[in-house]
C-alpha positions in Angstrom: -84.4 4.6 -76.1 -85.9 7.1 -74.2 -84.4 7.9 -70.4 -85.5 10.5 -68.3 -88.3 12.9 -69.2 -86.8 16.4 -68.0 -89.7 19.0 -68.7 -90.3 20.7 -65.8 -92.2 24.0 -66.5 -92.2 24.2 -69.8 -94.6 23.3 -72.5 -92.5 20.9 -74.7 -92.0 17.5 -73.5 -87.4 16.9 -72.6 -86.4 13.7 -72.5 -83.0 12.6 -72.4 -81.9 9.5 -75.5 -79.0 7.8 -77.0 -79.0 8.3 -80.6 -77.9 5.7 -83.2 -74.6 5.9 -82.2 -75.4 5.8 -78.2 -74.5 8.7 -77.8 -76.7 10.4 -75.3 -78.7 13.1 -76.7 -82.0 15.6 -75.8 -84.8 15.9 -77.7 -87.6 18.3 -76.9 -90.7 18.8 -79.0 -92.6 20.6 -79.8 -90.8 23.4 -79.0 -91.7 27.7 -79.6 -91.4 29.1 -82.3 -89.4 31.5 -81.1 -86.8 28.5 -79.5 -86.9 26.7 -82.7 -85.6 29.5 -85.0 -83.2 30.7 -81.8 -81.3 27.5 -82.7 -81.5 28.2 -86.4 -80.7 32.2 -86.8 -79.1 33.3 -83.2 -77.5 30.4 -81.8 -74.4 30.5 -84.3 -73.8 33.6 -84.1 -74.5 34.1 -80.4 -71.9 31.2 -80.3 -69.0 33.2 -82.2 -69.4 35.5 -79.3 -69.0 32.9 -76.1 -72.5 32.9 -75.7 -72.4 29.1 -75.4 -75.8 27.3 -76.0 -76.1 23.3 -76.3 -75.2 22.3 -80.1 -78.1 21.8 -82.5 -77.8 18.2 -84.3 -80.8 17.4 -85.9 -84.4 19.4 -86.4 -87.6 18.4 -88.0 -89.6 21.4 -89.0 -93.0 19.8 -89.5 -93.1 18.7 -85.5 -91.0 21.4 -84.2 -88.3 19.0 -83.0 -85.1 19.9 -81.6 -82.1 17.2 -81.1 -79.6 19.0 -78.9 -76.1 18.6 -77.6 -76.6 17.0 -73.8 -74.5 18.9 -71.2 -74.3 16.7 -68.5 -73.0 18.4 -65.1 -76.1 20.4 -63.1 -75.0 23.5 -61.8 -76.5 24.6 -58.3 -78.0 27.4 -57.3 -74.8 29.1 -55.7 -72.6 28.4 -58.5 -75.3 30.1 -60.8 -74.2 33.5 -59.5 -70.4 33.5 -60.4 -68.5 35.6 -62.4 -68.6 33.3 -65.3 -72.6 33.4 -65.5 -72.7 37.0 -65.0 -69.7 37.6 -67.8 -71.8 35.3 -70.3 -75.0 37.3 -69.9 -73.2 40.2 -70.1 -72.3 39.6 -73.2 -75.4 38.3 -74.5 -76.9 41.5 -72.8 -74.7 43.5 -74.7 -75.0 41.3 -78.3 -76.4 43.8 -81.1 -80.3 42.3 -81.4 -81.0 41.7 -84.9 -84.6 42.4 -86.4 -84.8 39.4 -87.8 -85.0 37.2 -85.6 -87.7 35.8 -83.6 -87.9 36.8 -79.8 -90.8 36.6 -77.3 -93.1 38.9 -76.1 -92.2 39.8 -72.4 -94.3 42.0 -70.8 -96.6 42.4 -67.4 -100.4 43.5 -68.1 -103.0 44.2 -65.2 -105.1 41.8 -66.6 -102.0 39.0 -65.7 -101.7 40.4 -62.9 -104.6 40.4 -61.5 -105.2 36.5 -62.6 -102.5 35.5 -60.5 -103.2 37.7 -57.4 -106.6 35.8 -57.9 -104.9 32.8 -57.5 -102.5 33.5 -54.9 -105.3 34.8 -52.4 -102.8 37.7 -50.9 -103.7 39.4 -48.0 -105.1 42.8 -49.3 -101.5 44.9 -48.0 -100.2 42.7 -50.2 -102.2 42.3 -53.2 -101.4 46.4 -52.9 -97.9 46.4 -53.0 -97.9 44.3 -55.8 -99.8 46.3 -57.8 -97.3 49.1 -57.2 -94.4 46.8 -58.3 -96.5 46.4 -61.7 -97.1 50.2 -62.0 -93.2 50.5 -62.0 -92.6 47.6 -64.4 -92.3 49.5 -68.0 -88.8 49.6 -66.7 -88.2 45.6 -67.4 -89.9 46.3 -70.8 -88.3 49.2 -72.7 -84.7 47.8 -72.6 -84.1 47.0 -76.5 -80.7 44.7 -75.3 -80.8 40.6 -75.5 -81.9 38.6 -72.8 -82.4 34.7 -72.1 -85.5 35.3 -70.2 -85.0 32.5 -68.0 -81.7 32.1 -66.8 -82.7 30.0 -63.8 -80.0 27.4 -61.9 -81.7 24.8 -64.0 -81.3 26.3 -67.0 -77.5 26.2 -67.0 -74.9 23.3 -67.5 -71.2 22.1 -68.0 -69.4 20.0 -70.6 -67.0 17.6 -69.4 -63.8 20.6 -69.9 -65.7 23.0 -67.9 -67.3 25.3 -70.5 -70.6 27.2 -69.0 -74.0 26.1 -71.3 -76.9 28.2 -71.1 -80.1 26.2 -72.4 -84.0 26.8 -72.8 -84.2 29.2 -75.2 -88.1 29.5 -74.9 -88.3 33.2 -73.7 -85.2 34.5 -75.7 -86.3 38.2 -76.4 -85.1 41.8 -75.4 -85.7 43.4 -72.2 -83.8 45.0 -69.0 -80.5 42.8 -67.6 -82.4 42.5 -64.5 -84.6 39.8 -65.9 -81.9 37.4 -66.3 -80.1 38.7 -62.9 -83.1 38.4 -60.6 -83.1 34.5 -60.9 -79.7 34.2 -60.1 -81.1 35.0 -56.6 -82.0 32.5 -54.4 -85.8 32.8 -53.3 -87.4 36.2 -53.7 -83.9 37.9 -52.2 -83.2 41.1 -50.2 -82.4 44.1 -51.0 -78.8 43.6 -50.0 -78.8 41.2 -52.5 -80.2 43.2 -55.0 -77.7 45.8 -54.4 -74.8 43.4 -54.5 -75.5 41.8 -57.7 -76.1 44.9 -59.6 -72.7 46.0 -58.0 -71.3 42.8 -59.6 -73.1 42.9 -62.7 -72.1 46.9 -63.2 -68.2 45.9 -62.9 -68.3 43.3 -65.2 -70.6 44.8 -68.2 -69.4 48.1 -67.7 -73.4 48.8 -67.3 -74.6 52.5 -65.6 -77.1 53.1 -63.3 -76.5 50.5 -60.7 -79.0 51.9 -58.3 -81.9 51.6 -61.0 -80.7 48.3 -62.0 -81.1 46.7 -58.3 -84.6 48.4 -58.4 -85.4 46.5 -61.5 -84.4 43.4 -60.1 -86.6 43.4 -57.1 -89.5 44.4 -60.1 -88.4 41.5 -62.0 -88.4 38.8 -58.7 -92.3 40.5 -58.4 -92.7 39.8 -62.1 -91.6 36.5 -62.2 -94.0 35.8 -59.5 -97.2 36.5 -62.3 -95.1 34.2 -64.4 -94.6 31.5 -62.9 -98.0 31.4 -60.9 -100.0 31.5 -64.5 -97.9 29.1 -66.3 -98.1 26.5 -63.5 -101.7 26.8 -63.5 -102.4 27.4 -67.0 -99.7 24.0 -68.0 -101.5 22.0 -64.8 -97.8 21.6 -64.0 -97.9 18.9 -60.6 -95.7 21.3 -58.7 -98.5 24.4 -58.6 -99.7 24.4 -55.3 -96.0 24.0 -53.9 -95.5 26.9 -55.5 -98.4 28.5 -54.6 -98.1 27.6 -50.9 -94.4 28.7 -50.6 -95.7 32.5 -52.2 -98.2 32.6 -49.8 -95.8 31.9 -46.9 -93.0 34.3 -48.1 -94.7 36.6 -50.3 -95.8 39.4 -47.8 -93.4 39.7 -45.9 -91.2 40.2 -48.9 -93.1 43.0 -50.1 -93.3 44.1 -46.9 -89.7 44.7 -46.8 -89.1 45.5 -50.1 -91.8 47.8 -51.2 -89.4 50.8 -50.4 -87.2 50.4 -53.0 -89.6 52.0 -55.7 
């Protein structure tokens, strides 16, 4: 019996079901390709290595259906940024990519770009400064380590004894850490915040460069922008104009202030 359906942006329909046993259970369908074979190839090993995603109990191939393990406690966006996310991507971040598996295509091209500024209607100061937080953006890209791709507050979860479950597996793929730091930030962020997370991050991953790293974040918060703009619109997600509103509000003067850091 289906419960709750608990897609929000992505393209496979979540609901939440009690299997045979009553057990309660998600099911998603049809998932990525690249999310259906994460389960499959990465998952167990990525597992071995406290890199804790939801347990795989049943797949059908032919639909691209995923049963998974529910985790049933939310975590809020302040909890998101502990030591205990950060330690988990860090290890992820630091988990020897193998080139067989399947991993999406991250990247941020003009032509994306330029579709969402369309879209958002920016002032021309700001449509600017965006572009020069795309010209910079190679720096996401080249990164060859792990990352979640979308390691967003509602992306995460606890079991009942407390263990940390990172789930959406839909952008799994290789790219800077700052692309799964920057959403740890609430809102677009400062640069304080920037600074203070790659501080964090730096300690706990042993990671160099900690000044380059808090640039890339305030790249990737820019990035994600292009992102999430496009999919919204492109998925006719309900939520777009919110979204698109709140940009236009904050946007600006966020690259107003932030602009520097390049």
């Amino acid at each position: 019996m289906s419960e709750e359906n608990l897609s929000r942006m992505g393209s496979a329909k979540v609901t939440l079901n009690r299997d045979e046993e009553g057990r309660r259970v998600i099911e998603k369908y049809p998932v990525s390709e690249v999310e259906f074979a994460f389960y499959h190839s990465a998952a167990p090993r990525l597992r071995q290595a406290y890199i804790v995603s939801p347990a795989l109990l049943f797949a059908d191939a032919s639909r691209r259906k995923l049963r998974l393990e529910y985790i049933p406690h939310p975590v809020d966006q302040d909890a998101v940024a502990g030591d205990e996310v950060l330690s988990m991507l860090a290890r992820l971040h630091g988990f020897p990519p193998d080139p067989l598996w399947i991993y999406h295509p991250h990247g941020w091209s003009a032509a994306a770009l330029e579709a969402s500024l369309a879209l958002l209607a920016l002032p021309d100061r700001a449509a600017q400064q965006m572009r020069c937080f795309h010209q910079h953006s190679e720096a996401l890209f080249r990164h060859r380590g792990l990352i979640s791709g979308d390691s967003n507050a509602g992306n995460w979860g606890r079991k009942a004894n407390g263990e940390w479950v990172l789930f959406d597996w839909e952008r799994f793929g290789t790219g800077s850490p700052a692309i799964d730091l920057a959403p740890l930030i609430k809102g677009m962020g400062t640069l304080q915040a920037f600074n203070a997370l790659a501080d964090r991050y730096s300690l706990i991953a042993c990671y160099p460069g900690i000044r380059d790293l808090a640039k890339e974040i305030a790249i990737a918060k820019a990035w994600i922008v292009t992102e999430v703009v496009l999919l919204l619109h492109t998925r006719q997600k309900s939520d777009y104009q919110t979204y698109l509103s709140w940009y236009r509000e904050h946007l600006p003067g966020w690259l107003e202030s932030t602009v520097n850091i390049l």
